[in-house]
N, C-alpha and C positions, 0 to 999 in steps of 0.2 A: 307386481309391486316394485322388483328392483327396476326396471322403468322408468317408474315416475319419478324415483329417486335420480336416475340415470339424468333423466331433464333439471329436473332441479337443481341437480350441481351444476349441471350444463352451463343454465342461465345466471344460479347462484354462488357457485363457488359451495366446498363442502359443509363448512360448518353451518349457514345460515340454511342452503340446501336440506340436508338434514331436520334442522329445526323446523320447516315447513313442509317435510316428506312426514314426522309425528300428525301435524294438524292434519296433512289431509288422511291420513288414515283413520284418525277419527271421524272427519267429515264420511267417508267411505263406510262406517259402521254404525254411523247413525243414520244414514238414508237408506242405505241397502235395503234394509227391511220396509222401507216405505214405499218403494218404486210397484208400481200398476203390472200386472202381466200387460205385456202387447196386444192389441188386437190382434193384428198379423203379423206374420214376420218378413223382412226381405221386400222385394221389388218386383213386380211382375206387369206384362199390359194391363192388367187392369187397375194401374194405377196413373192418377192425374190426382194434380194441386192446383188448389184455386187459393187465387193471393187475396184477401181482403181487409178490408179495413172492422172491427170489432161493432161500428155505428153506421154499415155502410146503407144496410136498408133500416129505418126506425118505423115504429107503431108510436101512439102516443098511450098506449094502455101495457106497456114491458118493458120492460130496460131491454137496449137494442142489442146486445148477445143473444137475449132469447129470440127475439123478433128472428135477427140471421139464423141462429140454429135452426128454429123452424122453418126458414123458408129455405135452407139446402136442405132440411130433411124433407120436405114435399117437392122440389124442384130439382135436386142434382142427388140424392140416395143411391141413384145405380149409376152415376156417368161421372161423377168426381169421388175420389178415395180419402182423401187427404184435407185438412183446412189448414193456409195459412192464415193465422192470425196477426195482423200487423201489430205493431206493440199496442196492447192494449192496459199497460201500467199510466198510474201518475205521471203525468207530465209537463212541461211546460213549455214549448213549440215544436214546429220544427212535426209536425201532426203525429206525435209519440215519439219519435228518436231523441227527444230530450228526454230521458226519463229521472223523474225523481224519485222514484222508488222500485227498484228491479221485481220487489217481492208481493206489490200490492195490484189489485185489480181499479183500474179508473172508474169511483163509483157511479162516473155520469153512463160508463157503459154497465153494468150489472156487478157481478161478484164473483170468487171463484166455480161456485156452484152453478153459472149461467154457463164457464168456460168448460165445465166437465161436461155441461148437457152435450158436447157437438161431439163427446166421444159414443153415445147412443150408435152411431152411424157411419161417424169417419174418422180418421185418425186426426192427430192434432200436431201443427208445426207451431213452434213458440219462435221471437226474435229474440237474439241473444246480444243487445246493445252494448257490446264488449270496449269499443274505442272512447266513449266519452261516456259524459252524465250530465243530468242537468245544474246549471247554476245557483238552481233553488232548491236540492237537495242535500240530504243532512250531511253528506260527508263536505260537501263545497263550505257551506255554511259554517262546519265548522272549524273549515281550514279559515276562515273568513277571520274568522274568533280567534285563530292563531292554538286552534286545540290541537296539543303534541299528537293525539293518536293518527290525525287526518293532516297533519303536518307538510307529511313526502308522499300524498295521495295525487297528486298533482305535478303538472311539469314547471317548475318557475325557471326564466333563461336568465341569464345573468347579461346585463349591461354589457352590447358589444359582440356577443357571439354569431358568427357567423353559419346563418341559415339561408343563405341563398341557395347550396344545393337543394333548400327540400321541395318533395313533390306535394305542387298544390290543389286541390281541386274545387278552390273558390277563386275567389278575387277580394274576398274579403281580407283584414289582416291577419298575418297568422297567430300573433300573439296580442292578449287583452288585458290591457293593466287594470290592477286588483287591488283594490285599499285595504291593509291591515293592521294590526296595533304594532305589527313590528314592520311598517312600512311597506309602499307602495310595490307591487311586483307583476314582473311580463310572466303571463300564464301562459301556456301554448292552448291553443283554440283550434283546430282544424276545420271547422264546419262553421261557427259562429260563435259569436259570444255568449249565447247561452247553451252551446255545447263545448265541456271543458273535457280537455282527455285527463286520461286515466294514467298513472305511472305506474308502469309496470314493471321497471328495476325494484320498487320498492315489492316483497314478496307477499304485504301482507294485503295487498291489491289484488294479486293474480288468487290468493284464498279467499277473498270474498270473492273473485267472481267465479270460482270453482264450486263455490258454499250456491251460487245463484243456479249454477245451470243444472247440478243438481236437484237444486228445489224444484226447475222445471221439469225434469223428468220422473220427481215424485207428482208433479199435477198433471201428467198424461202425457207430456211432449214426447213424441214418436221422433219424429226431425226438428232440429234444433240449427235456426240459420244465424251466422255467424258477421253480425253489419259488419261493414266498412272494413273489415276484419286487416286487412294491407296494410293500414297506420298502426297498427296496433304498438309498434316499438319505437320507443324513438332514441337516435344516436347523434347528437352533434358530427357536423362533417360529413354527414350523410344524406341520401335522399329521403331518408325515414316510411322507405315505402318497399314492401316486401322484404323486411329485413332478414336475417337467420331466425334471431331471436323470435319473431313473430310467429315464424314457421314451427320452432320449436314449442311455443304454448299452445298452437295446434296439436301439435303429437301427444304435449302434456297431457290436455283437455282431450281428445281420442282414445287416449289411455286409460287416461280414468273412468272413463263411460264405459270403455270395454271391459272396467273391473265390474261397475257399478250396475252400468245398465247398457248389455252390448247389443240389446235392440234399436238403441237410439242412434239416427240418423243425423248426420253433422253436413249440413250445405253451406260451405264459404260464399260469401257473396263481396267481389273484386270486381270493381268497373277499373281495369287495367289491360294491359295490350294481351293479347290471345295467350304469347306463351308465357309469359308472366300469370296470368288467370291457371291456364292447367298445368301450372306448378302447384299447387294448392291437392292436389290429389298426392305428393308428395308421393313416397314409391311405389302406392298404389296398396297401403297396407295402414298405412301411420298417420292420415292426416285424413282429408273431407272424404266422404261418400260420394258427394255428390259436388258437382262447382256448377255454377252459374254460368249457363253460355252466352258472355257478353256478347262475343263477335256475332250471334244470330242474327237479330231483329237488326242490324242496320244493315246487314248481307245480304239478307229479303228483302229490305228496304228498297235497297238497288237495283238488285234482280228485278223487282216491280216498274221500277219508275224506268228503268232505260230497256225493258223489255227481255233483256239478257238473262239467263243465271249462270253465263260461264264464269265467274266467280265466286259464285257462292259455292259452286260443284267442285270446282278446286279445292275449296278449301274445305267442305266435308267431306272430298272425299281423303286427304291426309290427317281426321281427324284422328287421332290413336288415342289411346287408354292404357295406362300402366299396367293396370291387371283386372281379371277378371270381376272384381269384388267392387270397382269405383263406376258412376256413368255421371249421364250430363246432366244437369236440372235444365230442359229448356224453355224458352219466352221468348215472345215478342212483347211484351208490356207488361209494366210493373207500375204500382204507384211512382216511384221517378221515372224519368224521361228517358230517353232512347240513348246511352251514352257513344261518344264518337272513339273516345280513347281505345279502344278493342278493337276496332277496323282499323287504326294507325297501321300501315304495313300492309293492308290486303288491300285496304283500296289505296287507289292515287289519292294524295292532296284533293286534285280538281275535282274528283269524284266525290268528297266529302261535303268539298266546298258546295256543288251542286245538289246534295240532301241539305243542307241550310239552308240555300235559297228555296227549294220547293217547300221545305218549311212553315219559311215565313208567308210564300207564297198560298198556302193550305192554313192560312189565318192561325198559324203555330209559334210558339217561342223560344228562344235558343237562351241559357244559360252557359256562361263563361269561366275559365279558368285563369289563374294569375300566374306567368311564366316566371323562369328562374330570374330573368335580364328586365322584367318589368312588364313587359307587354302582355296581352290576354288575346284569346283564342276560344272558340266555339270550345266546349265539354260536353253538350246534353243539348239534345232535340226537347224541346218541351210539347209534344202533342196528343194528342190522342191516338193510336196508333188506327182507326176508321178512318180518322183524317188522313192521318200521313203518308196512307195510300191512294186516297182521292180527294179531290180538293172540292171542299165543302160548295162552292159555288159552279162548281160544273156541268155543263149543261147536259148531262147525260143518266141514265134511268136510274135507282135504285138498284136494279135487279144488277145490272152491270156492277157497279159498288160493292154488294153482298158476295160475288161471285169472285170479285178481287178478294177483297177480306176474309173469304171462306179459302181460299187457294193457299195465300200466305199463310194464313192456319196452319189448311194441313200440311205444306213442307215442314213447322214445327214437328204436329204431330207424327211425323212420318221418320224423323231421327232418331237414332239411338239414343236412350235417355230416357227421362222423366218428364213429361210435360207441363209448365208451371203457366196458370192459366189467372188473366188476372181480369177481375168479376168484370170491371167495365168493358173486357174484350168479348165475356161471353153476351150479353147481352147488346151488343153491340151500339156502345155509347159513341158520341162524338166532343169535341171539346168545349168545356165548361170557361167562356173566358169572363163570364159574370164572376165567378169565383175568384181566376185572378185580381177581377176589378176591387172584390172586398179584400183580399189579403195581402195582395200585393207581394205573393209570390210564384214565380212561375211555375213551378210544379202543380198548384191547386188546378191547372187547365183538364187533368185527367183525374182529379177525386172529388167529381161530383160524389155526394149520397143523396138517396133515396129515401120519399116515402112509400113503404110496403104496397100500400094500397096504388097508389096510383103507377108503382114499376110493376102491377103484378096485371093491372089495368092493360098498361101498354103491352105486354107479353099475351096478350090473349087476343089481343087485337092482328088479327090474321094480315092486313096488308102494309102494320107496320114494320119498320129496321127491324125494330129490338126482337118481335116476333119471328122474322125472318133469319136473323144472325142466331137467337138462339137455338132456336128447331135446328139449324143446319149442323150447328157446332155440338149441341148434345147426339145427334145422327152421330156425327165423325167419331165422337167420344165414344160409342158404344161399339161401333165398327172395330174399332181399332182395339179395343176392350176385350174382342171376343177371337182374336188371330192372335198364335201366339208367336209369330213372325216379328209382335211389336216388343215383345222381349226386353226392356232397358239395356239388359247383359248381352244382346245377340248382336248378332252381324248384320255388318252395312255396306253395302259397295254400291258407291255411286256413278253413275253410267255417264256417259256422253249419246245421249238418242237426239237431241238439237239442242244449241244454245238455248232456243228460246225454251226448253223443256227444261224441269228440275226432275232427275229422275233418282231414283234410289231402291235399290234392292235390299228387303228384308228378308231374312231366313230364318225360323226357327230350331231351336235343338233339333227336333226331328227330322227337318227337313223341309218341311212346306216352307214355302216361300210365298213372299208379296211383291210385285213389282208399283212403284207406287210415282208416276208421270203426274206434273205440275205445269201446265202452260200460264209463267209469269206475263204474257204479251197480250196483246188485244188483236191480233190474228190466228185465224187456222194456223194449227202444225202440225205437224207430220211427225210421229217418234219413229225416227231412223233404226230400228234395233230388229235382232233377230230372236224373235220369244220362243221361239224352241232353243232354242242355246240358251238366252238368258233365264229362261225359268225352268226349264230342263222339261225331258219326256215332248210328250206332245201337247201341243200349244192351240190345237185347233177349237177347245172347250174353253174356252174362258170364262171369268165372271166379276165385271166390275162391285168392290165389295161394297162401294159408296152406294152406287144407283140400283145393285141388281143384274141391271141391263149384260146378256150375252156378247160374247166378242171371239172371232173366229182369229186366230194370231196368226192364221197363215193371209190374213190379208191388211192391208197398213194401218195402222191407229194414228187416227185424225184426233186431233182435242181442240175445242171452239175455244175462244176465247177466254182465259183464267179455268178453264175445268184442269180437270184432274181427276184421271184414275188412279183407282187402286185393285191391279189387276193380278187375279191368283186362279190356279187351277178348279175347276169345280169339284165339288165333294160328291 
């Protein structure tokens, strides 16, 4: 408890500190008693997260919570652990991030009672829309009305203040004038004009939204991800993006859940440059579980398209970990698009510049950011990432295609970390630009939804994608499931066996190890390595975990085109 108090004056200065270290002690002893025991505890291979939308597959005979519950409990039960739920409250755009009610369930997708059914099976990630709220929500509204309680809920900038340091991630304006009985006002808007941030100098903000994430983990949330989380403070004269202060309502909010409920799993999610993103693990004790590995999915990206992964290997192999207690949430795809900002710095300019044009060139679309000096710059790949590794009109097989998209995979799953798996990647969707055409935003290129019947159609259909991607990626999923080399918490060293190779050694506590080769290229290659030294003992018994298939390591390991093994001693 002194702690939280410790943050509080931090952010508050003592007296007012104080006054809101009472509330939330209260908040603290009236939830305590309502929190769920955990399913599990902790983090282990046999854990994977599947990001989805609440309406992603529908029936016309259930509200679509039940409809997804039941089809990950007959479809993924033993190959996914975890459901991320994307916001599935009130909303009003922005496809849930605007939310206008943090507490209530959107009754076109079901009710609380459809959202407990997915704890039957697997555990439950809730969004914690921290940064902004919607425009049509009570607290907005009744700043609108000029009601003193929701008064200083908001950021109003006064005529003339200098915001040109802050960091943008639109191009839209950053501030949206607001009609009120006590006149016109610049509200700060970061996202949109129907996404209004939240002030968080005022303290009685940061206790609703302590009062919120609480209520999430009295409804089962096991991990609890944290949007946009980087803006969350803001300071005149500043860039407004990873501030201290930010960092510090981190610790707060870790704190309190460690009083509350120290099962619960906290994932910061930062599309920011690398070492800005694993600051956010903070000393490895006091802030996220777990961060989000931006710089992933455009790292593979590259690796793919220019045949290479001598930089992707670089830079996993310096990735470090504060302590033993934090790891990576990893992805290649999310409902947003593939952001560029995290590779600032590992790749060149040119090299960026060149995943844009293949982009657009893969029938893809780029959304844009508004610079300090006025000008805009690529932000966000918009595509589907089946796309984004093969270009829809290409004149070459399926099987080729799958073979790429299964490879990329698994260097994901092959990192230290936790594998965050997002539905349209499992079943191997491509891009939805019909969708754009209705909404006329670029993100909708990758949130098709489905109806049940006709995705469960295509999945049984043995010679199509969707068939083909999923079988191979539920395979990986179970492989990797059943070695305890995949550890989140264990060790990674990543090799130099060819450029064109991604290679990576996992180890488990015990000792058994996995040697785990990814040929990014469309030729033969050769891994240059020596497997009795690199996997210790003797190397002549091998047994790729993927295929089965035997391998003698005293003689050279060829990999055709995008394969990938994952080679370990036989048992």
């Amino acid at each position: 408890m002194n702690k939280i108090l410790e943050h509080l004056i931090a952010l508050y200065g003592s007296q007012v500190g104080r006054t809101a270290f009472d509330r939330i002690e209260l908040l603290i002893s009236n939830y305590q008693p309502r929190i769920p025991a955990p399913q599990v505890s902790g983090l282990t291979e046999r854990d994977a997260i599947l990001i989805t939308y609440g309406d992603q597959v529908c029936s016309p005979d259930a509200p679509p919570l039940q409809t997804l519950a039941d089809f990950c409990a007959q479809y993924l039960r033993n190959v996914i652990s975890s459901i991320h739920l994307l916001p599935f409250f009130p909303y009003s755009s922005d496809d849930g991030f605007s939310v206008i009610d943090y507490k209530a369930v959107h009754p076109a997708l079901g009710d609380w009672e459809d959202v407990t059914r997915f704890r039957r099976h697997f555990r439950l990630m809730f969004d914690a829309v921290l940064n902004h709220v919607s425009a049509q929500s009570e607290w907005f509204q009744s700043f609108l009305h000029d009601d003193p309680r929701c008064r200083d809920y908001f950021i109003v900038v006064p005529d003339g203040v200098d915001l040109s340091q802050v960091i943008r991630p639109r191009t839209l304006p950053l501030l949206t004038r607001f009609s009120t009985p006590s006149g016109t006002k610049n509200v700060w808007t970061t996202f949109s004009t129907d996404q209004i941030d939240l002030n968080y100098r005022n303290p009685a903000v940061l206790l609703e939204m302590v009062d919120t994430l609480l209520s999430y983990a009295a409804r089962g949330a096991e991990l609890i991800r944290l949007d946009a989380i980087a803006f969350l403070w803001k300071e005149f004269g500043t860039t407004c993006l990873n501030l201290p202060e930010t960092h510090r309502v981190i610790q707060l909010v870790r704190t309190v859940l460690d009083e509350v409920a120290p099962h619960v799993i906290l994932v910061t999610e930062t599309n920011v440059p690398h070492v800005d993103n694993v600051s956010y693990f903070g000393d490895g004790t006091d802030e996220a579980h777990m961060v989000y590995n931006f710089a992933l999915p455009l790292l593979t990206l590259h690796s793919f398209h220019s045949g290479n992964a001598t930089t992707l290997s670089r830079w996993a192999g310096n990735l470090s970990l504060p302590s033993p207690r934090v790891t990576l949430f990893n992805f290649l795809a999310s409902h947003d698009g593939i952001g560029l900002n995290p590779a600032r710095g590992i790749l060149a300019d040119s090299e960026i510049d060149a995943l844009v044009a293949r982009t657009l060139a893969h029938a893809g679309l780029v959304s844009y950011k508004q610079n300090s000096d006025g000008t805009t710059s690529p932000y966000e790949l918009n595509i589907n990432y089946f796309d984004a590794l093969s270009d829809p009109n290409a004149d070459e097989s399926l099987e080729m295609q799958v073979d790429r998209f299964i490879a990329a995979q698994a260097i994901m799953l092959s990192l230290v970390g936790v594998p965050g798996i997002y539905f349209h990647s499992l079943v191997g969707s491509r891009g939805w630009r019909d969708g754009v055409a209705a909404t006329g935003q670029n993100r909708t290129i990758n949130r098709e939804k489905f109806d049940v019947g006709a995705l469960e159609h295509e999945l049984a259909d043995l010679g199509s994608r969707r068939n083909k991607v999923f079988a191979r990626y539920t395979q990986l999923l179970y492989v990797r499931s059943a070695h305890p080399a995949f550890d989140p918490y264990g060790a990674m060293r990543v090799l130099n066996a060819n450029p064109s190779i991604f290679s990576v050694l996992r180890v488990a506590s015990e000792g058994a190890s996995v040697l785990c080769l990814h040929n990014v290229s469309s030729h033969l290659q050769t891994a240059e390595l020596n497997l009795s030294q690199t996997l210790g003992g003797e190397s002549r018994d091998l047994v790729d975990l993927i295929s089965g298939h035997a391998y003698d390591g005293r003689e050279a390991i060829r990999l055709a085109p995008y394969q990938m093994l994952w080679l370990t001693h036989r048992r």
